[in-house]
N, C-alpha and C positions, 0 to 999 in steps of 0.2 A: 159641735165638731163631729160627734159622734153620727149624727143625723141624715149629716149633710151626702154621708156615702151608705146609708141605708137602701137606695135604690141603686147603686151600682152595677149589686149582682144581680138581679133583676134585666138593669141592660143588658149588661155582659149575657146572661141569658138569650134574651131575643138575636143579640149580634152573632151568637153559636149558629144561627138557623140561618144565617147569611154567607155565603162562600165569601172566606179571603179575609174574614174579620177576626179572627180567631186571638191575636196579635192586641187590637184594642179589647174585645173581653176580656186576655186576661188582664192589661192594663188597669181594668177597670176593678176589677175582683181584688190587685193589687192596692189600688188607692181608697178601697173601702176598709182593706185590710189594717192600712197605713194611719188613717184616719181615727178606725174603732184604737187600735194601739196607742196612739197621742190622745187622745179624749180618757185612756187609763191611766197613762205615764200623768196628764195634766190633775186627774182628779185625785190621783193617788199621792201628791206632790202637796198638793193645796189643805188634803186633808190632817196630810202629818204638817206640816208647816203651821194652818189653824190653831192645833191643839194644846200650845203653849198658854195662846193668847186667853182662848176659851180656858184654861183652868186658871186664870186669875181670874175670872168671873166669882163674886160673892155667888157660895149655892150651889154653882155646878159642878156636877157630878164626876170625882175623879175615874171613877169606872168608865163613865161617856167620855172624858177625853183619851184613853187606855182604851177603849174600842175605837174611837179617829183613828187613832195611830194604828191598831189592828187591819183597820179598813183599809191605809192608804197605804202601808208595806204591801200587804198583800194587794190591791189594785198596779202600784208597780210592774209588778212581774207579769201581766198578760200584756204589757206595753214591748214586753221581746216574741209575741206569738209568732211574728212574719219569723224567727226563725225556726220554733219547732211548735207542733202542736202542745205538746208537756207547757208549756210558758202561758197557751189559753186555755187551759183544765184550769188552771185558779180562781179561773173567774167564776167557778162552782161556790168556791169560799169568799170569794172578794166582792161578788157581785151582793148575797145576803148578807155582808159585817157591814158593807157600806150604805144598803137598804135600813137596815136595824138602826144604825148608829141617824140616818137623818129620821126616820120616823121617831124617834126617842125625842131627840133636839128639835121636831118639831111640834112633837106632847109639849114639852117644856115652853116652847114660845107661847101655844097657843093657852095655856094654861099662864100666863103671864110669869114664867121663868120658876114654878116652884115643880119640886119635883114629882118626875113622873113613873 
C-alpha cells in the first residue's frame, strides 16, 4: 500500500516543470500522502489486534506482545499526518518500536520459537 505512492512525488516533481499541471502534482503528492497514512492506520490496527492472539503462544514473550501493542498505538497516529505535520513526527518512535518488535519475532521464528 505504502509502495504503490512512493513515486508519486517524484511525478508530481517532473509535472511542476510543465505549465498548467500544478493541480495534478499536487493530486498526486496528496494520494501519496493518503496512501503512506492507510499503510500506518492498517499496520498499526493489525498489530495491536495480533497481540492477544500471540500472547497465548506457549513461550512468547509477554514484553514482545507489550512492544506490538506499543508499535501499533503509536503507528496510529501518523495515519492523521494529511492533517498536521505533529501526527507524522511519530513516526520517529513508531517507525523503530515496530522495526524492533518484527526483528525480535523474527529472532524467535528463525531460532524455532525459543527465546531471543
Amino acid at each position: 500500500l505504502d509502495a504503490a505512492g512512493t513515486l508519486a512525488p517524484i511525478a508530481a516533481l517532473e509535472l511542476l516543470r510543465t505549465p498548467g499541471t500544478e493541480a495534478v502534482a499536487r493530486s498526486l503528492l496528496h494520494l501519496s500522502l493518503l496512501l503512506d497514512a492507510a499503510f500506518n492506520a492498517c499496520l498499526g490496527v493489525g498489530l495491536v489486534l495480533l497481540q492477544p492472539g500471540l500472547g497465548r503462544v506457549p513461550g512468547w514473550p509477554r514484553a514482545l506482545s507489550w512492544l506490538g501493542i506499543a508499535a501499533g498505538l503509536t503507528s496510529l497516529l501518523p495515519a492523521l499526518q494529511g492533517f498536521s505535520d505533529w501526527w507524522a513526527n511519530w513516526l520517529a518512535l513508531s517507525g523503530p518500536l515496530w522495526l524492533i518488535w518484527v526483528l525480535w519475532a523474527a529472532l524467535r521464528a528463525w531460532r524455532g520459537g525459543q527465546s531471543a
